[in-house]
DODREN-977039 format. One line per 5 residues: for each residue x, y, z of C-alpha. Coordinates in steps of 0.1 Angstrom, whole numbers, plus 5000, padded with zeros to 4 digits. Example, Ala and Ser with C-alpha at 12.3 -4.5 7.8 and 13.67 -1.06 7.14 Angstrom:
BEGIN
5123 4955 5078 | 5137 4989 5071 .
This chain:
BEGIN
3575 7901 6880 | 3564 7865 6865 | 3547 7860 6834 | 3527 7828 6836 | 3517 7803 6803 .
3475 7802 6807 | 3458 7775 6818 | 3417 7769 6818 | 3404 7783 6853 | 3398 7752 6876 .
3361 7750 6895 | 3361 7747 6934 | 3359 7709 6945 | 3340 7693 6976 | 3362 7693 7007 .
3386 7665 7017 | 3382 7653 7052 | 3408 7652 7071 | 3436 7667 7045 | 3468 7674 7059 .
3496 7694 7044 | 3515 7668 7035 | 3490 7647 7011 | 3482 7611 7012 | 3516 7592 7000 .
3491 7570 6980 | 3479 7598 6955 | 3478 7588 6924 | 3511 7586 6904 | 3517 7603 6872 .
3540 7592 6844 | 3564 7626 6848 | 3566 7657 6875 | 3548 7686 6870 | 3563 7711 6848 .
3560 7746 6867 | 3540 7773 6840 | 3554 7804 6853 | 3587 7821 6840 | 3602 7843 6866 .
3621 7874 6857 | 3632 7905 6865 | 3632 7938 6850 | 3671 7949 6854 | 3686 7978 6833 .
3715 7971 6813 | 3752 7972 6822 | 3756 8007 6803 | 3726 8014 6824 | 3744 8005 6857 .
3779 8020 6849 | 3764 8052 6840 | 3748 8053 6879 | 3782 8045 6895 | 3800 8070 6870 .
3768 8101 6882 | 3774 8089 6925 | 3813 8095 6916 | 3805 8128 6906 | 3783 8136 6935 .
3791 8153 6968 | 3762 8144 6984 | 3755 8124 7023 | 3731 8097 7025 | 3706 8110 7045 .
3719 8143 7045 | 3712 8160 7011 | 3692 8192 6999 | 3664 8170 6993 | 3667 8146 7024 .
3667 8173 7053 | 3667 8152 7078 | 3704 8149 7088 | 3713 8190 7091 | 3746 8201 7085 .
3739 8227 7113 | 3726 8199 7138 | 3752 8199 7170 | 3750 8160 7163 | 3761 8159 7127 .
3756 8125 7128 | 3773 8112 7096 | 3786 8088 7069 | 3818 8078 7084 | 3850 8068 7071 .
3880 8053 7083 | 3909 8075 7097 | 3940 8059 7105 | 3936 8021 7097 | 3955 8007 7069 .
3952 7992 7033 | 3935 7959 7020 | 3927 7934 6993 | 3893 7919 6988 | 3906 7886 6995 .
3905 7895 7034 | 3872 7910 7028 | 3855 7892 7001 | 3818 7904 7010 | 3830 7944 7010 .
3802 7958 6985 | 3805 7995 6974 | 3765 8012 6969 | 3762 8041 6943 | 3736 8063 6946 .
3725 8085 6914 | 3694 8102 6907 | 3700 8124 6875 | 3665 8143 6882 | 3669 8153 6918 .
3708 8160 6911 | 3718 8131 6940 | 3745 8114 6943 | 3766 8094 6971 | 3776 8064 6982 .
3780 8041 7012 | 3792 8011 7022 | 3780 7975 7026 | 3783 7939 7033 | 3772 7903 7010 .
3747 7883 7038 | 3740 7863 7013 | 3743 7863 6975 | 3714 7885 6964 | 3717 7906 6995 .
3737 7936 7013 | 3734 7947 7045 | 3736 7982 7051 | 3726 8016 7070 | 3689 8026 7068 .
3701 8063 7066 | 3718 8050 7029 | 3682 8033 7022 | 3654 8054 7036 | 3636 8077 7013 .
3658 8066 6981 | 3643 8048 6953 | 3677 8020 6949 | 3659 8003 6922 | 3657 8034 6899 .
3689 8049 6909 | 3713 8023 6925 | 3740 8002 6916 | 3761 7976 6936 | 3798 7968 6931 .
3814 7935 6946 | 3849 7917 6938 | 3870 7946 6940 | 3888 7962 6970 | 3896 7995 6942 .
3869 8019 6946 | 3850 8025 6910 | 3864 8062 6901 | 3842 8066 6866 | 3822 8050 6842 .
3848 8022 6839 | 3849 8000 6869 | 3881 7984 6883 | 3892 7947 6878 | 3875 7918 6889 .
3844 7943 6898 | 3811 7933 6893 | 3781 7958 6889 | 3748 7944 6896 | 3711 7965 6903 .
3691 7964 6933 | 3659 7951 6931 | 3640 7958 6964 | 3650 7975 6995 | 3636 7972 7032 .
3648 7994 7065 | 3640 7991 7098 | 3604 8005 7103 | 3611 8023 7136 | 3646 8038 7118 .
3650 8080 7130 | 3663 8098 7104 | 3667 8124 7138 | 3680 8101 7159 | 3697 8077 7136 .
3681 8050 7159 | 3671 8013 7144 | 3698 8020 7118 | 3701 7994 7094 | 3690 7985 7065 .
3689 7956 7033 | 3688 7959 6997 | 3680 7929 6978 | 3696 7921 6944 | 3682 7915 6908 .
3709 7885 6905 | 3731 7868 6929 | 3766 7881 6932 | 3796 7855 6934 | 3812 7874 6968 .
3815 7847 6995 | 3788 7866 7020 | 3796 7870 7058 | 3772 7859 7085 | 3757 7888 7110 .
3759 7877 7145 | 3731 7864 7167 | 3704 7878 7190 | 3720 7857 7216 | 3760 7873 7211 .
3769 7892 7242 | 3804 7881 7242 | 3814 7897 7211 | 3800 7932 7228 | 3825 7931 7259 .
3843 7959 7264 | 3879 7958 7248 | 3873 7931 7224 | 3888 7937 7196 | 3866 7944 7165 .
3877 7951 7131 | 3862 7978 7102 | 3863 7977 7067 | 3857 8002 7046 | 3862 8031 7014 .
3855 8062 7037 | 3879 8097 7043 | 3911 8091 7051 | 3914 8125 7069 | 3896 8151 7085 .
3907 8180 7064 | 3898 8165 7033 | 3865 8149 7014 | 3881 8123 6996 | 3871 8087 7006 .
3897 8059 6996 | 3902 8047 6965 | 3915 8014 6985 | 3897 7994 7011 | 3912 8002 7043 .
3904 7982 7076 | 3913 7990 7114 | 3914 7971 7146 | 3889 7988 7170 | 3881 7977 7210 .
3846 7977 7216 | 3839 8000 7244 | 3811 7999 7271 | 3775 8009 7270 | 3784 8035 7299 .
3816 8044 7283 | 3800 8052 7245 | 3771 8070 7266 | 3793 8092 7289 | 3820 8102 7261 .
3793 8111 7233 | 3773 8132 7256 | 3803 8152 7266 | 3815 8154 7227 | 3775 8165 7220 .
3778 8190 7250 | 3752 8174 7266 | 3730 8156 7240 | 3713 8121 7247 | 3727 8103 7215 .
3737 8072 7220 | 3711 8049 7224 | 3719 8015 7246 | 3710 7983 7234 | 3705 7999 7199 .
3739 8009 7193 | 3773 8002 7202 | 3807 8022 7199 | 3841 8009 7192 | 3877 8024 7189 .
3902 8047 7214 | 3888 8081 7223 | 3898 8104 7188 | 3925 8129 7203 | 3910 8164 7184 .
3930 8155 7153 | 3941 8131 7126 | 3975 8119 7142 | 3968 8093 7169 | 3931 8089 7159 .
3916 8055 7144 | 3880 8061 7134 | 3853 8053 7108 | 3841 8087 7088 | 3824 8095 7054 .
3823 8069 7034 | 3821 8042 7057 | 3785 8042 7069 | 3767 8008 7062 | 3800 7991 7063 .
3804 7964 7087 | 3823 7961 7123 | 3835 7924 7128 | 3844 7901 7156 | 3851 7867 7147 .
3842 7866 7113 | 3809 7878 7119 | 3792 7909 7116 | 3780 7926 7150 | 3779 7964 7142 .
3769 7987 7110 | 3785 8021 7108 | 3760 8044 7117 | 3772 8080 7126 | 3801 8101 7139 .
3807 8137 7151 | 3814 8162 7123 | 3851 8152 7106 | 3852 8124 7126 | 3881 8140 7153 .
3866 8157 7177 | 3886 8149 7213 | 3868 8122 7230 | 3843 8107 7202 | 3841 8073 7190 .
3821 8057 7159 | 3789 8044 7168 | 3775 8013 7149 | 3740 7996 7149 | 3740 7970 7171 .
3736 7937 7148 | 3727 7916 7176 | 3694 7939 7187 | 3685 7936 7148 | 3688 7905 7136 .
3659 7893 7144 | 3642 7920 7123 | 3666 7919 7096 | 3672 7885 7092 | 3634 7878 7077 .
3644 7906 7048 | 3676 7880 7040 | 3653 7849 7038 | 3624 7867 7024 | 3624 7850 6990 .
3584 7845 6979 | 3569 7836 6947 | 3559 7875 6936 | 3591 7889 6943 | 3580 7918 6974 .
3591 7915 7013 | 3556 7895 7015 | 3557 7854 7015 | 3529 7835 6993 | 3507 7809 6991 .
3508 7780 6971 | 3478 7756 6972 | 3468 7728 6947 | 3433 7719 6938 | 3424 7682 6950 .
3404 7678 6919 | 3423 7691 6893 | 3453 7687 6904 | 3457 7722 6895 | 3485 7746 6911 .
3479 7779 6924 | 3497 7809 6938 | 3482 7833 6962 | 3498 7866 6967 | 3498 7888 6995 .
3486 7916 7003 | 3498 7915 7041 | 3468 7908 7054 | 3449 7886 7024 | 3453 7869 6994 .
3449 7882 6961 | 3435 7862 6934 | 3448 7831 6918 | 3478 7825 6891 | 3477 7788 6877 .
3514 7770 6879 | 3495 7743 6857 | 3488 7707 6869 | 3511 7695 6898 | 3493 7658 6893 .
3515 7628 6906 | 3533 7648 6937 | 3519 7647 6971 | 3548 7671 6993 | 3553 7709 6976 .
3574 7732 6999 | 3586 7767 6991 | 3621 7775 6998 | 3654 7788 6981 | 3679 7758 6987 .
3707 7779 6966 | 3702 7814 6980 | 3699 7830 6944 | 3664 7851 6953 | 3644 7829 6932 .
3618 7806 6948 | 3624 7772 6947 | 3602 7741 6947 | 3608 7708 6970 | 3582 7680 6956 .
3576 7649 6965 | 3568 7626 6937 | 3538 7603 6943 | 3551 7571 6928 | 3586 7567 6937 .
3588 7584 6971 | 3615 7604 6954 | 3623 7641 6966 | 3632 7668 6937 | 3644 7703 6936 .
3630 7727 6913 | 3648 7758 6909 | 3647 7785 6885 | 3676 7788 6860 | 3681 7821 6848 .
3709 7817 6825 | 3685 7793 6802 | 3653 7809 6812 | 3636 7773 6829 | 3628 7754 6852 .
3658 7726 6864 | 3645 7696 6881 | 3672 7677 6903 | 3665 7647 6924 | 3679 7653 6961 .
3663 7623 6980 | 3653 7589 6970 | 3622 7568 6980 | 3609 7591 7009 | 3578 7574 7005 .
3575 7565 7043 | 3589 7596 7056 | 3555 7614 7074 | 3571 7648 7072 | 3590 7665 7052 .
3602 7700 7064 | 3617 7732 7048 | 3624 7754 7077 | 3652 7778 7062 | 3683 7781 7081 .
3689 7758 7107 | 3730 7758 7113 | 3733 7793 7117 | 3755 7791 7083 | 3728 7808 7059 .
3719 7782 7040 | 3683 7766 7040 | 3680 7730 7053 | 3660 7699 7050 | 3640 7680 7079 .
3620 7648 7075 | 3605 7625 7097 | 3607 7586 7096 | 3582 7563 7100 | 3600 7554 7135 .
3590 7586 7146 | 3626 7598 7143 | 3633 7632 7127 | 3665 7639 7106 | 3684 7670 7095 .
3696 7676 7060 | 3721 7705 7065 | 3720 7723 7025 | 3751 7734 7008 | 3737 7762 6988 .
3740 7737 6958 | 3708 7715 6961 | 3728 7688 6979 | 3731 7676 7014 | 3763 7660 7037 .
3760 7632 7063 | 3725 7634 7077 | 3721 7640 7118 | 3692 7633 7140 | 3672 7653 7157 .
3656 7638 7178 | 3624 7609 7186 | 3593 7610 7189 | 3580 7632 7163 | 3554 7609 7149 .
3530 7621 7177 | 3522 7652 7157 | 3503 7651 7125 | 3512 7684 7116 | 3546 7699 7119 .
3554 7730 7099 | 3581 7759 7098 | 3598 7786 7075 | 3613 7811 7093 | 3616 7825 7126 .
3589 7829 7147 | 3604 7844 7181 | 3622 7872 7167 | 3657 7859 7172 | 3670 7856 7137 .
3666 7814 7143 | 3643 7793 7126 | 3613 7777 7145 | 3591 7753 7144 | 3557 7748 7155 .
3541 7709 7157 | 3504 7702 7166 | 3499 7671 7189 | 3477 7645 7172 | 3456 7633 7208 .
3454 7666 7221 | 3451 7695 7192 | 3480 7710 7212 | 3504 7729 7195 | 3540 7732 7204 .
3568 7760 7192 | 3599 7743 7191 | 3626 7773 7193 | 3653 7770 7166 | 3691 7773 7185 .
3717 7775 7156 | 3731 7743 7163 | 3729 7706 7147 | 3714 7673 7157 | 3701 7670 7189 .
3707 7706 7200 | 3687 7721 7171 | 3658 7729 7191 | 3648 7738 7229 | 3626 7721 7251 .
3588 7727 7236 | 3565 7754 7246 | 3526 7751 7242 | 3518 7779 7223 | 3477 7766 7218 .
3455 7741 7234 | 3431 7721 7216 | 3436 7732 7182 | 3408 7708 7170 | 3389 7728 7149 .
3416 7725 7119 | 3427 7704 7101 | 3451 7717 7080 | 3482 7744 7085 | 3511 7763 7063 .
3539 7780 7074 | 3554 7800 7046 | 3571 7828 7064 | 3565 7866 7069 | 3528 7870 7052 .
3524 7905 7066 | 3556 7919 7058 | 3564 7929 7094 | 3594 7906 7097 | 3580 7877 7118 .
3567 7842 7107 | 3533 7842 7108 | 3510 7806 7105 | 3482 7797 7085 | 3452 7774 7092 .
3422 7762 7077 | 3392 7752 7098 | 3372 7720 7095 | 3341 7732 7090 | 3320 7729 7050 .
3331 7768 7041 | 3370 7756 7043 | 3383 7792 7058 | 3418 7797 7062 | 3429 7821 7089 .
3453 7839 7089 | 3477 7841 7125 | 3500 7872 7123 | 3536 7862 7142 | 3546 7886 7172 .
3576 7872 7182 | 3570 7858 7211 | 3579 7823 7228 | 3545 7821 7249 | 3508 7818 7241 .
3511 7851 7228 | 3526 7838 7196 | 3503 7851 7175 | 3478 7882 7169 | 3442 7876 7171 .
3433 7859 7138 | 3418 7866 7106 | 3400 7850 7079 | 3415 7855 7045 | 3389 7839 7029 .
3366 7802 7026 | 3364 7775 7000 | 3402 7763 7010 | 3382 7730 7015 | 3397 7725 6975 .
3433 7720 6983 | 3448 7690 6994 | 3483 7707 6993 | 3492 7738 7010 | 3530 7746 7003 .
């Protein structure tokens, strides 16, 4: 929710030949930077609010995803597929586990209460199991504890806790509530939490998956299979990851016969459980959403279990991070101006100067909210440099060349307005891809007038260390845009249109710095000449994939809307569609 300060409605103006996203460097210059006219904020419910949800899931003896309600997990199933916990690890602190985050579940009216197990990806967001998520209203009825290995027993929470609401929630689309396939979920936070967040591994991790590495769990789950009681301690256990053929074989004898474990989707960790607690160390109730780690990464989410966890021969099966990353990883980045899983437009009038934001709607635009004049900048780039789930502003001011970061301060209820780059006036691009590094932090490009383009890795703060090139060359593109990941691999991408030829080129995002940031080009589009001006603001539709925006040439200005798919080849994007004319007005597209 935003509430904006009215402005007078601004009229259409005649089109500009030849605009490009990043405006003419000789726009006029104005005396100060724009001051942004809309106040973000979000609805939260108080602290009592919050307490009084954690003190209702204590009292609860309900499953996630297995309730009187939710019927889709039976008790009687033969698969009893479950919230795990862990048997037979051993206790923690917080201080080995900094991103552990406990999820309370209470809904008063429906008489539901439970809780699972999570992990900080980044400060306003938790990973988690879609079987915790799906069909449960988290905003209404959730509430988040960090900073604490104790586990909240009432209405007062343990030391050093922090209680904080959801605010949105996303799981995987194709997630079975039968099956427990595609199990993983994130919730997104009202405010950022100060737990130092953990990285989930990447699409590209097979090492970390070889059988009889050793992989270690965290969590609050049962401590035995006699009892219900999860631990009021974190506990954490050393587990070898096992084989595709191994999880397959032993859980279809423990199912007596069932197909369950699906390969490629999920992956199972630990020594064969020998019928009973002594000599068993498993995940159980309790656990489920909770991560698996190898090298201080996350590459599994407890997902399910046999019935009390013991059963001779089972294992605990996880999500397998590295299959969903690239699904997930958009719902971490997906910071927009409106606050959904949907990114925004922002365009300025050439005329009035005016600034406007375009919501989606997944596949169009809904009308326009004024941001007031943005006169005197010629760059405006969406991006969230300090991870805090509000949207954030890179400008370019007109007269100085100077780069500033405007960033929403909740604490004082406005705008701050930092410079980060001095007397860019010659620079031809300037970039805001999102994560480059693979740390999960957003990053800065720009391109010199050499043709030489540079790397800004961020620091979360708004500030940058020693710059790294990219690469040469660059200058033969006059467009180059990218935020987000447009191949599906949980990397961001970018995508550059060649100025003799109207070709455009996907550069793949690798993870890595400097001149190993991106792989060899692939021409995604020939002769893209009827446009002549792009944006690439991230996941439009919602679906998890980058999608690209472009407006054609012609007098009725219409932008068209490309919908991502994922892949690295000329099949890069859905058939398009027009999300409306008169774009001809904007000289910025950000």
């Amino acid at each position: 929710m935003r509430i904006a300060v009215p402005v007078a409605a601004a009229g259409l103006a005649a089109a500009v030949a030849g605009a490009l996203l990043v405006s003419s460097a000789n726009a006029t210059p104005s005396s100060s930077l724009p001051t942004p006219t809309v106040r973000p904020t979000h609805s939260t419910p108080s602290q009592a609010e919050l307490e009084k949800r954690v003190a209702g899931a204590v009292a609860g003896d309900d499953v996630a995803g297995r309730t009187t309600q939710k019927a889709s997990l039976s008790a009687g199933t033969s698969t009893a597929k479950v919230d795990p916990k862990i048997i037979g690890g051993t206790t923690t602190t917080i201080s080995t586990a900094p991103w552990m985050a406990q999820l309370w579940y209470y809904d008063e009216a429906n008489d539901i209460g439970f809780f699972c197990g999570g992990s900080v990806v980044s400060p306003t967001k938790i990973l988690t199991a879609a079987h915790c998520v799906k069909g449960y209203n988290w905003s209404a009825n959730g509430a988040v504890v960090t900073g604490t290995a104790q586990l909240a027993s009432g209405s007062t929470l343990p030391s050093g806790a922090t209680v904080t609401a959801p605010l949105r929630q996303w799981n995987h689309p194709s997630y079975s509530s039968t099956t427990i396939d595609n199990d993983i979920a994130v919730i997104t936070l009202a405010k950022p939490v100060t737990a130092k967040p953990i990285r989930m591994t990447t699409s590209g991790d097979t090492a970390s998956y070889a059988s009889g590495t050793e992989a270690t769990l965290y969590g609050w789950g049962r401590t035995s299979s006699t009892s219900q009681d999860i631990s009021q301690t974190l506990k954490t256990a050393k587990l070898p990851i096992k084989s595709d053929s191994t999880c397959n074989t032993a859980m279809k004898t423990v199912l007596d016969g069932e197909d369950a474990f699906v390969e490629g989707h999920m992956v199972c960790a630990g020594t064969g459980a020998t019928g009973a607690n002594a000599g068993t160390t498993t995940a159980c109730n309790g656990d489920s959403g909770g991560p698996l780690i190898v090298n201080d990464r996350i590459v599994g989410v407890v997902s399910w279990g046999v019935e009390d966890c013991v059963k001779k021969g089972a294992y605990s099966v996880f999500s397998k991070v590295s299959t969903y990353v690239g699904a997930a990883w958009p719902r971490v980045e997906d910071t927009n101006l409106s606050g959904d899983h949907k990114a925004d437009l922002w365009v300025r009038s050439s005329s009035t100067k005016v600034g406007w934001e375009k919501d989606s709607n997944g596949t169009s635009f809904g009308a326009r909210q004024s941001w007031g004049n943005w006169d005197g900048v010629n760059v405006v780039l969406q991006t969230d440099l300090n991870r805090d789930g509000y949207q954030d502003f890179v400008v370019r001011e007109s007269a100085t060349g100077d780069v500033h970061w405007m960033h929403w301060l909740p604490s004082v209820e406005d705008w701050a307005n930092d410079k980060i780059f001095t007397n860019w006036k010659t620079r031809t691009r300037i970039i805001a891809p999102g994560d480059l590094t693979g740390d999960g932090l957003p990053d800065i490009l720009s391109v010199d007038s050499s043709g030489a383009m540079w790397e800004y890795p961020g620091n979360g703060k708004g500030s940058f260390p020693t710059r790294v090139q990219v690469g040469t060359g660059w200058n033969q593109y006059n467009s180059v845009r990218g935020h987000g990941d447009f191949t599906g691999d949980g990397k961001a991408d970018l995508l550059a249109r060649q100025s003799s030829t109207g070709d455009l080129y996907l550069y793949k995002g690798t993870g890595k710095t400097g001149s190993g940031a991106f792989s060899a080009r692939i021409k995604v589009r020939s002769a893209w000449t009827g446009y002549n001006a792009f944006d690439a603001v991230g996941d439009v539709t919602g679906d998890g994939k980058a999608d690209f925006l472009a407006r054609s040439s012609g007098s009725t200005g219409t932008l068209y809307l490309y919908a991502g798919t994922g892949k690295a080849t000329s099949e890069i994007f859905s058939t398009r569609k027009s999300v409306g004319t008169g774009f001809q007005a904007y000289d910025i597209f950000g």
